[in-house]
C-alpha positions in Angstrom: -142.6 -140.7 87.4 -144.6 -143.2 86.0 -144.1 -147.0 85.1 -146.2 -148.9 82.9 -145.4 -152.6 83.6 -145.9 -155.4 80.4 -149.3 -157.0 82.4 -150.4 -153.1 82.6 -154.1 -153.2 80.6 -154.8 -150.5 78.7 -157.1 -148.4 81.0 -154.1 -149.1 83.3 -151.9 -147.1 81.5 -154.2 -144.5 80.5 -155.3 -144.2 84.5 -151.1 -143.8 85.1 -151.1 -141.1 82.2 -153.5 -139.0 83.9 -153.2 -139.5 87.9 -148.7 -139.4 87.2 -147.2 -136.7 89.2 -144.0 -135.4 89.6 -141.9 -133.8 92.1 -140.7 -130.7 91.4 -138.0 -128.3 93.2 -139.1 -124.8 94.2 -137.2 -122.0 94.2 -137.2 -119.3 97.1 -139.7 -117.2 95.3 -142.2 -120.1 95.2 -141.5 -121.5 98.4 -142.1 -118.0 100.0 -145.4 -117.8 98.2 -146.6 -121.9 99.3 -145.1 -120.9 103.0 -147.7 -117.7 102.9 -150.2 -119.5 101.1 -150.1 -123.1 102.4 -148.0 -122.7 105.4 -145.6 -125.1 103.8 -142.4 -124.6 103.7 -141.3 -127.3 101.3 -138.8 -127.6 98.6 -140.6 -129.7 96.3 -143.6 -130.1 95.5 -145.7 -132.7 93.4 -147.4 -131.8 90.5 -148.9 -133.6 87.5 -147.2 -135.5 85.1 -149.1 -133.9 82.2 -151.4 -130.5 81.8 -154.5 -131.0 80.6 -153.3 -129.7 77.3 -150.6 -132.5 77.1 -153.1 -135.2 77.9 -154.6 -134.0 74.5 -151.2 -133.9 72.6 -151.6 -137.8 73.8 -154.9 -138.4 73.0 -154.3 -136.6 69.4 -151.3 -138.7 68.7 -152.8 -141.8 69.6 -155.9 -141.6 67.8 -153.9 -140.4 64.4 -151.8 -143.4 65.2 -154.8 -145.8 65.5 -156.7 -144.4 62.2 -153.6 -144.9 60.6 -153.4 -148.7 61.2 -156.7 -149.9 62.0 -157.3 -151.3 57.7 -153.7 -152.9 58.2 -155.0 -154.5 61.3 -158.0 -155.8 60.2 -156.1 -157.5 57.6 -154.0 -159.0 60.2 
C-alpha cells in the first residue's frame, strides 16, 4: 500500500505510484511453482502496486485532467 502524506511533493507521489508494491497471497499452485523456481516457499509475495499499463491509465487521466484546467488556472 501506499501513502501519500499532505508535505508529499509532487515527484514524491509520482515516485510512490511507481516503486508501491503490494503483498499478495499465493495459492498452492503458485507457491509450488516459486518453491521450484525460487526455492521459496512463501505465501505471499510482493508485487507492484500498478502494471506498466496502469501507470499509463494514470498518466492518461492526469494529463486529460490538466489540459482540461490549465486556461481556468491561468485565470486564477
Amino acid at each position: 500500500m501506499i501513502q501519500i502524506n499532505d508535505s508529499d511533493q509532487p515527484i514524491e507521489v509520482a515516485q510512490k505510484i511507481v516503486t508501491g508494491t503490494k503483498t499478495v497471497k499465493l495459492n498452492s499452485v503458485q507457491r509450488a511453482l516459486r518453491g521450484v523456481i525460487v526455492n521459496d516457499n512463501s505465501e505471499e509475495c510482493e508485487l507492484d502496486m500498478f502494471s506498466l499499463e496502469e501507470i499509463k491509465e494514470i498518466i492518461d487521466y492526469l494529463t486529460i485532467y490538466y489540459e482540461a484546467h490549465k486556461e481556468g488556472e491561468a485565470d486564477g
